[in-house]
SEZAGU-466559 format. One record per atom (N, C-alpha, C): residue in one letter; x, y, z. Coordinates in steps of 0.02 Angstrom, whole numbers, plus 32768, in hexadecimal, padded with zeros to 4 digits. Atoms other than C-alpha are relative to their C-alpha. Layout:
% residues N
aXYZ;...
//
This chain:
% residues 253
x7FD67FF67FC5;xF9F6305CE430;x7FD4801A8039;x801D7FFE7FC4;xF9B43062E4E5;x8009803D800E;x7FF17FBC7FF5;xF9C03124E520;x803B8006804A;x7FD480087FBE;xFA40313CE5A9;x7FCA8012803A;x802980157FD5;xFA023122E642;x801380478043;x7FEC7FD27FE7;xFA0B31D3E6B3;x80017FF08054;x801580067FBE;xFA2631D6E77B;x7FBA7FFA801A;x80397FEF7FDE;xF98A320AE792;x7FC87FB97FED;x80178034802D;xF9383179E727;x80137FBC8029;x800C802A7FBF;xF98330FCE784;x80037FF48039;x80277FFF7FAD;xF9533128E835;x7FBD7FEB7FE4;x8032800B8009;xF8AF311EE7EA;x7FEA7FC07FE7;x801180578032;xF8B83073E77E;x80037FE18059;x7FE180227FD2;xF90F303AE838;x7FAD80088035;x801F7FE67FCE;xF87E308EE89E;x7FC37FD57FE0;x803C802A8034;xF7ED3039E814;x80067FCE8022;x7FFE803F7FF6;xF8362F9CE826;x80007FE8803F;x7FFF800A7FC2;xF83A2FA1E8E2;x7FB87FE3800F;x80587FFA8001;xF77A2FCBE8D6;x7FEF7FC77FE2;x8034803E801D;xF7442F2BE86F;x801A7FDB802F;x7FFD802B7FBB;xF7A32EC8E8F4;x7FDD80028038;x802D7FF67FBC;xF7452F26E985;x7FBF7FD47FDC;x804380228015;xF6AC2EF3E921;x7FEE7FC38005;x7FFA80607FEC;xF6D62E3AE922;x80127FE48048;x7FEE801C7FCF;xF70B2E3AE9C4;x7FBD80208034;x80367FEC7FEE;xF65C2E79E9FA;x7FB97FD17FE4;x802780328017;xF61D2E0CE996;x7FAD80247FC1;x80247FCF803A;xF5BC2E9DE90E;x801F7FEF7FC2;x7FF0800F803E;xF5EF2E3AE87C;x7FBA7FE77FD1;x803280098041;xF5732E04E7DE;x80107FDC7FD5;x7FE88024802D;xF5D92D78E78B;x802D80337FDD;x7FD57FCD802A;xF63E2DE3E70B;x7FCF80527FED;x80207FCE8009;xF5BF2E67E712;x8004803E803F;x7FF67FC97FD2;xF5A02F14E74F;x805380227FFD;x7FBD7FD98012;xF62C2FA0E750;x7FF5803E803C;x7FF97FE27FCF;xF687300DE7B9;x8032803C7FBF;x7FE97FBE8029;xF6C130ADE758;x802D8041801A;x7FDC7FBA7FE3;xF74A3140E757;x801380387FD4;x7FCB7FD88027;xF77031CEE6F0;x802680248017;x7FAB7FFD8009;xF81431F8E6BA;x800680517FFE;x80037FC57FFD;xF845329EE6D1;x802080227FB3;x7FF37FDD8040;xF84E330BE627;x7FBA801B7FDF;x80327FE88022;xF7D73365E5A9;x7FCF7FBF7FE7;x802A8029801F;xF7A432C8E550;x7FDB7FDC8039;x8029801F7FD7;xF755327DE5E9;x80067FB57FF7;x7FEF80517FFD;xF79831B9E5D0;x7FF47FE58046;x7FF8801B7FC2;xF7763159E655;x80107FAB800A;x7FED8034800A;xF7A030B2E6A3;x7FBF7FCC801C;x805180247FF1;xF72D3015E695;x80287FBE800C;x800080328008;xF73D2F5FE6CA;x80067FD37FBE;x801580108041;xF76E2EE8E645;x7FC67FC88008;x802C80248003;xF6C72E83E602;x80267FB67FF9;x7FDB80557FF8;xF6ED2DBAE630;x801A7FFA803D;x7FBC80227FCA;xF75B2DD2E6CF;x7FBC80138036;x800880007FC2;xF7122DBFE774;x801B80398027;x7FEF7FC37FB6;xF72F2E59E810;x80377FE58002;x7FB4801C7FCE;xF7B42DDDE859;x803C800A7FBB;x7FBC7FF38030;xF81C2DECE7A5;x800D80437FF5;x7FE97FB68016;xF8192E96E78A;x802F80208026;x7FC77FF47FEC;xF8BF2EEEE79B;x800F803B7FD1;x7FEE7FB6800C;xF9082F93E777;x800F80167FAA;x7FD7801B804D;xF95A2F53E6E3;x7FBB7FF37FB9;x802980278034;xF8B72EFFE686;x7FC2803C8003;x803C7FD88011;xF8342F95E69B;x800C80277FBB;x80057FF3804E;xF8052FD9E5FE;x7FE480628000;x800A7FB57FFB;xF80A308CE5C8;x7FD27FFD7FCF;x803B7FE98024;xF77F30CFE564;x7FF2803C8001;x80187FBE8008;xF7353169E517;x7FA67FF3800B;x805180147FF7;xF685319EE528;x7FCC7FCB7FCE;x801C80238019;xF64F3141E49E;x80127FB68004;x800380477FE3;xF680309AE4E4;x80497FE47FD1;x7FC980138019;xF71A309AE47C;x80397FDA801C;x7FC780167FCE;xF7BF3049E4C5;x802580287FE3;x7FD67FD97FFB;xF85230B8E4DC;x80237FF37FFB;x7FC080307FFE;xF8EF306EE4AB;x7FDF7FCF7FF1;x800680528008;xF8FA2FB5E4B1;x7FDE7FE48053;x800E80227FCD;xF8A92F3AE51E;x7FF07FA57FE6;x802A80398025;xF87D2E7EE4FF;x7FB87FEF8025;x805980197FEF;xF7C92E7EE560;x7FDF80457FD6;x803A7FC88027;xF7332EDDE51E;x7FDF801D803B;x80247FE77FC1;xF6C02F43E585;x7FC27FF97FF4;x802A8010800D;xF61C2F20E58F;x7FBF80498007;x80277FBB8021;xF5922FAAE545;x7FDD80068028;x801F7FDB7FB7;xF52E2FA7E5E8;x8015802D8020;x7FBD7FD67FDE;xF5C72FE4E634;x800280467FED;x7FCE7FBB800F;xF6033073E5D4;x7FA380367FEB;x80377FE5801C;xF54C309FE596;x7FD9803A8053;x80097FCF7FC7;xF50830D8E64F;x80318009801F;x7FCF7FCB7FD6;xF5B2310AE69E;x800D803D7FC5;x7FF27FC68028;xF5E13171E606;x7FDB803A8003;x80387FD08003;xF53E31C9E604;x800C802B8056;x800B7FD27FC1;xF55E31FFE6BD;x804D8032800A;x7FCB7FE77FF6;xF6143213E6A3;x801380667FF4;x7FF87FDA802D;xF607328CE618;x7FB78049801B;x80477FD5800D;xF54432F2E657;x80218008805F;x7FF97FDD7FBA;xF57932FFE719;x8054800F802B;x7FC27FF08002;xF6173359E734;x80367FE28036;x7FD07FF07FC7;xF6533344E7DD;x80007F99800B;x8017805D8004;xF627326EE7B4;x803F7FD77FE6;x7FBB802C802D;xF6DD323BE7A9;x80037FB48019;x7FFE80617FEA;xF6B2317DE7FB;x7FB97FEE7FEF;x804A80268009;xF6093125E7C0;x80117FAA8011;x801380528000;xF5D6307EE81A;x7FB47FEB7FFF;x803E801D8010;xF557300BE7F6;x7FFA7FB3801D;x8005802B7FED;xF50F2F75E847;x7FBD7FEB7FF2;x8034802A7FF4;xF4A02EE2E844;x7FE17FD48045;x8003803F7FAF;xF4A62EA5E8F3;x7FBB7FEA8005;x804480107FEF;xF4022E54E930;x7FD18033802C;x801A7FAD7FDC;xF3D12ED4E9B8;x7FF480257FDC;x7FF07FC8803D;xF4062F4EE92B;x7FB17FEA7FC7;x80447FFF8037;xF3762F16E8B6;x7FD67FE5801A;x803280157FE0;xF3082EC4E924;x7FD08055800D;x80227FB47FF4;xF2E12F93E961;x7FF780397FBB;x80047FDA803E;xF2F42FCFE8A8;x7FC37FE77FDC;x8041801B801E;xF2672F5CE879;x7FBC801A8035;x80317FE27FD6;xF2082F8FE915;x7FC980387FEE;x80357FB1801F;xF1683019E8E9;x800D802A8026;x7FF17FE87FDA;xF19A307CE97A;x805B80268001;x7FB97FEE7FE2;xF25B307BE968;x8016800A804D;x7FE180217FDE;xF2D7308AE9D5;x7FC78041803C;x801D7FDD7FCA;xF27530C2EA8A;x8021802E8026;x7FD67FE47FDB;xF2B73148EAFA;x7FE07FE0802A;x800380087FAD;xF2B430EAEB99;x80207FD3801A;x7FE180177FD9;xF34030A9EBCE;x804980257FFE;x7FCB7FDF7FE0;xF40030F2EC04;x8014800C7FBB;x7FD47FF58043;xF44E30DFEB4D;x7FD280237FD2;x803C7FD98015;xF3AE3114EAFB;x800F8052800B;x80097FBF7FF0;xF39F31A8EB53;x803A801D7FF8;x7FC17FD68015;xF44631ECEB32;x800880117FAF;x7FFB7FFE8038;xF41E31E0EA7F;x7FC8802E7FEB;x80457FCB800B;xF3843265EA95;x801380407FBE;x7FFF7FC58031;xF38232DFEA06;x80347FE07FC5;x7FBA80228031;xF41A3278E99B;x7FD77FC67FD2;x7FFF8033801D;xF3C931F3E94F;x7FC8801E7FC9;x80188000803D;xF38F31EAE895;x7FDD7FAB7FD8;x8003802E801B;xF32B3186E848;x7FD87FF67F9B;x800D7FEA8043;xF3293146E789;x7FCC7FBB7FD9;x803280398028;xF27D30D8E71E;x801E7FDC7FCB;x7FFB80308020;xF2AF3036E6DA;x800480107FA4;x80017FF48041;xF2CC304BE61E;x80197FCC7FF0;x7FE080458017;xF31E2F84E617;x804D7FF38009;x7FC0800B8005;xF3CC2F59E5E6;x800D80587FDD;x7FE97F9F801A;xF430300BE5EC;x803A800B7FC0;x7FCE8002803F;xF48A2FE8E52D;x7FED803E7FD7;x802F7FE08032;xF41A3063E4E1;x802C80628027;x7FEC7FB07FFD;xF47A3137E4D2;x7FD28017801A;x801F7FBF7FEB;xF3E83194E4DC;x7FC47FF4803A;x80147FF57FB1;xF3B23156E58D;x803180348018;x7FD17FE57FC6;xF45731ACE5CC;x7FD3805C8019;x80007FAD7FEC;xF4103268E5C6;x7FD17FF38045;x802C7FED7FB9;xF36D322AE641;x80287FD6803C;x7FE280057F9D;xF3E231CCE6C9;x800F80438013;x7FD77FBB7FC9;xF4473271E6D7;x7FBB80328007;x80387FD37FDF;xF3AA32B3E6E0;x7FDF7FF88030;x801780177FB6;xF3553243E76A;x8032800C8031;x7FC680067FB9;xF402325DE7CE;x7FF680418007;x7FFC7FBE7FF3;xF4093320E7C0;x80497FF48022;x7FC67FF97FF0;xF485332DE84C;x800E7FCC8035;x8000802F7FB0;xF45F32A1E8C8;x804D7FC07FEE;x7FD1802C8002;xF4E03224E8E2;x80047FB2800A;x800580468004;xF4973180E90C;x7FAF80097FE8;x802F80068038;xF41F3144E87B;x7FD87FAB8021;x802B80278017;xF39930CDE881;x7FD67FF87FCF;x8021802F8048;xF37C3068E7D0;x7FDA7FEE800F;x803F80267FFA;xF2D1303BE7ED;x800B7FC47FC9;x800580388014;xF2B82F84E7C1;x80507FEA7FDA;x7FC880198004;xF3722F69E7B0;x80427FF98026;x7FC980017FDF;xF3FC2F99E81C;x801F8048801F;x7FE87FC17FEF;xF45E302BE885;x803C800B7FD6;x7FD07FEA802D;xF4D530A4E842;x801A802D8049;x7FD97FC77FC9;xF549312CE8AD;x801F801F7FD5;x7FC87FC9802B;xF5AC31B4E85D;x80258029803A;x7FF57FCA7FD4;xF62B3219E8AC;x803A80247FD3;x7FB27FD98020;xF6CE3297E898;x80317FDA7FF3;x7FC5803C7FE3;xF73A31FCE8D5;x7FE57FC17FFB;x8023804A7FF5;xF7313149E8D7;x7FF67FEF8038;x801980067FBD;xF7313155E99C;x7FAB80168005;x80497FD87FEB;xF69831D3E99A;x7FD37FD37FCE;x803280308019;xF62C3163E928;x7FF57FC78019;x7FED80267FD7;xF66630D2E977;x7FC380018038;x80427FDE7FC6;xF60B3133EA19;x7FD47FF67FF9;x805E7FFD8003;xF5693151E9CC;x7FEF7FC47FE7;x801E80468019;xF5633096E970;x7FF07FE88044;x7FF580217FDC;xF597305AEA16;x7FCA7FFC802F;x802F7FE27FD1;xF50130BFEA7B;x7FB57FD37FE9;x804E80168026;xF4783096E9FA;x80137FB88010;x800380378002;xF4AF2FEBEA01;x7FE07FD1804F;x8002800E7FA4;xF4A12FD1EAD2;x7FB880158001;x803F7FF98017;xF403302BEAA8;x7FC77FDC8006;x80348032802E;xF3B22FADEA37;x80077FC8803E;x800680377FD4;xF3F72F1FEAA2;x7FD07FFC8049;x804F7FFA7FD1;xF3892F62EB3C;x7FD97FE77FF9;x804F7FE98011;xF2F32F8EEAFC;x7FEF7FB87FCA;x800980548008;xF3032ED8EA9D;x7FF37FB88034;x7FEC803D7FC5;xF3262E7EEB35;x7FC88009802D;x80367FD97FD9;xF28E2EF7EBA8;x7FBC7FE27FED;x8040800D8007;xF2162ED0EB26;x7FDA7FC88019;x803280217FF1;xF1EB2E1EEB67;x7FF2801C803B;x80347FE17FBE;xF1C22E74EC1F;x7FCD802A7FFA;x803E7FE47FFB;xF1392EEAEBE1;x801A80338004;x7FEA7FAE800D;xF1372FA1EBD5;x804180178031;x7FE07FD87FD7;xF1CD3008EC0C;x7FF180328022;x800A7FD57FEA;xF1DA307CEC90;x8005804A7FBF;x80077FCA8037;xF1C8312EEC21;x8044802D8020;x7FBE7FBC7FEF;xF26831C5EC42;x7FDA80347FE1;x800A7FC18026;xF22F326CEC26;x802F80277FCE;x7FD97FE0802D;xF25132D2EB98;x805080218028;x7FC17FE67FE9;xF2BB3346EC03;x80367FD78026;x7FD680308002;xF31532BDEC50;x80387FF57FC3;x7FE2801D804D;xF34C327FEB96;x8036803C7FF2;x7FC57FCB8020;xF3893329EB6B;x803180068034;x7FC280047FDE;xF3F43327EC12;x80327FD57FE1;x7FDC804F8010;xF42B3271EBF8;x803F800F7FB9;x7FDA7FF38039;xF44C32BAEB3B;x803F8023800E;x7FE27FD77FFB;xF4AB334FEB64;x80547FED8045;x7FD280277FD6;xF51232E2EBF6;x80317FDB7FD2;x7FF280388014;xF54B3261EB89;x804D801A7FD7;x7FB17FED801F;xF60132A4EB5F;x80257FD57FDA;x7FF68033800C;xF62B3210EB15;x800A801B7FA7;x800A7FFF804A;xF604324EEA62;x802380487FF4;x7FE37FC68018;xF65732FAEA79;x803F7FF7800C;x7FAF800E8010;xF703331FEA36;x801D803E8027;x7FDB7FF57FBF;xF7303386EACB;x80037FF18021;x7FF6802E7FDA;xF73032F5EB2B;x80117FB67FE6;x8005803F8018;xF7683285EAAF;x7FE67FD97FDD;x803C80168036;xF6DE3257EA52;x801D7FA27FFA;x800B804B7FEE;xF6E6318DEA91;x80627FD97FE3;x7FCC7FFE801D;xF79F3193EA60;x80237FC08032;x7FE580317FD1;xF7D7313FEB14;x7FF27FC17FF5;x803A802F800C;xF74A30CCEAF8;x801F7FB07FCB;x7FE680258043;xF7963090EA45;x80427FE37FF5;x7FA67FFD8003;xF83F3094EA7D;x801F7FBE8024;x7FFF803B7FBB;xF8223009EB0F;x7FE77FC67FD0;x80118045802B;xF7C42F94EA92;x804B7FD77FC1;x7FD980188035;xF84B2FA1EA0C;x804E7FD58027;x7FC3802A7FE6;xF8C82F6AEA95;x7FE07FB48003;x802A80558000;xF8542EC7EAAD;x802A7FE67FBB;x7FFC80268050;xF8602EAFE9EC;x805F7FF37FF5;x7FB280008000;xF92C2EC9E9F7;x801A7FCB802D;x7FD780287FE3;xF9532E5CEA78;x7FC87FB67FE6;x7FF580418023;xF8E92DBEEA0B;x80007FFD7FCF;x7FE780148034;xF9172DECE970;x801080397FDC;x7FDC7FD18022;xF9812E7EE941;x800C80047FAA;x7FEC800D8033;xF9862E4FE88C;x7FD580307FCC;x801C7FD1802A;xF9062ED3E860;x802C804D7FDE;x7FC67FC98010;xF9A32F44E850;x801480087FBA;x7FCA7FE4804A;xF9E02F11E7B5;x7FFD80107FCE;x800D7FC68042;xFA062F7CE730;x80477FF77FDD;x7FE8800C8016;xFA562F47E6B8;x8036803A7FF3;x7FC57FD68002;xFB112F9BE69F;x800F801B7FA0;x7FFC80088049;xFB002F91E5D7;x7FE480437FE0;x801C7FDC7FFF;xFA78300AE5E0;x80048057800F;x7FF07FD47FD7;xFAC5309BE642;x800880297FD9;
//
């Protein structure tokens, strides 16, 4: 039997499934790959994952899949989840407290600067707002394998937008708006400083600059919202061409 399904639970399935739509409608999809993550509020720490097989554009409130830390399913579901998935969000879910949204991407920008020897540059507008925040974690392959999880949460400490060397970005936040934010930053980022490199060196920003730029950037704090407006304007996009990420099944309740 499926667990009843609490208020709070589905705002959040509703708010998930919004998010894989923004993703596709941005065009940060990976074929059926890559995951956008939420835990569920309680002791056991369950959270919600994409099911493995469906595409961004199918996912719906109704079809995300609950799971415990060990990659279990929670109730019933008929998709599976795939052990990339639950293997590095679990590990961040469960080791960094305040990490109730984990996303992850493959975009091109996004790993084009993760493969880079340098990483991502401070010198340009999105960059520099990311001064002191960004983490980055050494290639170890396909992330199926447990006992990587202790050194991501260890390369992240407390930063909030991750660079996977030689694979892809990550964001964590309190909210799925505020992660959202910092994917969204690092991502504008990469695309720059991708797009700069054929003109030849960038102009440089001083450190103290960066830490202004950083300390400006309200965008990521949750006394202003923490990118909430931001998330709120996209998900109307996704509602007015295809509201269907709503549904949740009535069976379930």
């Amino acid at each position: 039997m499926s667990p009843a399904i609490t208020a709070e639970e589905r705002a959040l399935r509703t708010e998930l499934a919004a998010c894989y739509r923004v993703f596709h409608l941005l065009g940060w999809t990976e074929l059926i790959y890559n995951h956008i993550t939420v835990r569920l509020p309680g002791p056991e720490k369950h959270f919600l994952i994409n099911p493995f097989g469906l595409h961004y554009s199918e996912v719906t409130a109704s079809n995300l899949v609950r799971v415990d830390l060990s990659g279990r399913t929670v109730g019933s579901s008929n998709w599976p989840v795939n052990p990339a998935g639950f293997t590095l969000h679990s590990a961040i879910h469960q080791g960094i407290g305040e990490a109730h949204c984990v996303m992850h991407t493959h975009t091109t920008a996004g790993c084009a600067v993760a493969g880079c020897r340098q990483g991502l540059t401070m010198d340009n507008f999105y960059a520099a707002q990311l001064h002191g925040r960004v983490a980055y974690h050494d290639f170890e392959g396909i992330t199926v394998h447990a006992d990587e999880g202790p050194r991501v949460v260890r390369s992240i400490g407390g930063r909030q937008a991750v660079v996977l060397r030689n694979h892809g970005l990550l964001a964590w936040g309190s909210s799925i708006p505020q992660a959202f934010a910092y994917l969204w930053t690092l991502q504008r980022a990469c695309e720059i400083q991708v797009a700069g490199a054929a003109l030849g060196p960038a102009l440089p920003i001083s450190e103290a600059i960066q830490i202004q730029a950083s300390a400006d950037a309200l965008q990521f704090d949750p006394a202003h919202g923490a990118g909430r407006d931001v998330f709120a304007a996209l998900t109307r996009q996704v509602e007015r061409i295809d509201p269907s990420y709503r549904d949740l099944d009535p069976a379930r309740d």
